[in-house]
C-alpha positions in Angstrom: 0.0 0.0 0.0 1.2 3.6 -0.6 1.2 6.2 1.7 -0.1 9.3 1.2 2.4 12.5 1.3 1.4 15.6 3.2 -0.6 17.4 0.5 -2.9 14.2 0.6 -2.9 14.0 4.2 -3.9 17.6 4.3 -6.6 17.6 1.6 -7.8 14.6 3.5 -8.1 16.4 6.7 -9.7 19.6 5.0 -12.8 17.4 3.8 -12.8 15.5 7.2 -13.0 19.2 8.5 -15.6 20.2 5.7 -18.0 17.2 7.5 -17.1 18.2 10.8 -18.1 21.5 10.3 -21.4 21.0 8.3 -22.0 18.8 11.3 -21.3 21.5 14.0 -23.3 24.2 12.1 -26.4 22.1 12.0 -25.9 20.6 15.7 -24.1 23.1 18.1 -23.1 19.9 20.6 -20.1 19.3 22.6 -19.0 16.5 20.1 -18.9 18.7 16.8 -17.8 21.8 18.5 -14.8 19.1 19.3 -14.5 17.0 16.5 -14.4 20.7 14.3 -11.3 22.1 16.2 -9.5 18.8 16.5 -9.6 18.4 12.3 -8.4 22.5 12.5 -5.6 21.5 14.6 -4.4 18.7 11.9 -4.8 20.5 9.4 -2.4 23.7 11.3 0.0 20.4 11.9 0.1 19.3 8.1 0.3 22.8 6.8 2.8 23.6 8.9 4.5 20.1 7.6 4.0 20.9 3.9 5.5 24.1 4.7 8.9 22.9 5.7 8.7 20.5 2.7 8.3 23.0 0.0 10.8 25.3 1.7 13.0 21.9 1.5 12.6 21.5 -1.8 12.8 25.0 -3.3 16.6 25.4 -1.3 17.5 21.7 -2.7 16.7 23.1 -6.1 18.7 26.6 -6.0 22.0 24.1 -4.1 21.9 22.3 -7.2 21.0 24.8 -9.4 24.7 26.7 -7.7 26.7 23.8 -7.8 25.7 23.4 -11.4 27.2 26.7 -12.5 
């Protein structure tokens, strides 16, 4: 099985998030206020993730791009 990389993991999380939402805006409970902000925090986590990993990527790209002059 493949896993996912962090932009699937974070589009994942943003639909998850899209259903706990729609769920807390029609039923202002204790469990979809909850389930809402825990999909918010995972998606700050992942974003935060994917971040890093494009920043990664662009400096690996200019290295080489240097070292190729």
């Amino acid at each position: 099985m493949i896993d996912d990389d962090t932009h699937d993991k974070l589009t994942k999380a943003y639909l998850e998030y899209f259903k706990a939402n729609e769920s807390y805006e029609s039923r202002k409970s204790h469990r979809t206020h909850a389930a809402s902000r825990r999909w918010l925090r995972e998606i700050r986590t992942l974003a935060k993730e994917r971040m890093i990993e494009i920043h990664d990527s662009y400096t690996a790209k200019k290295e080489a791009e240097k070292k190729g002059k």
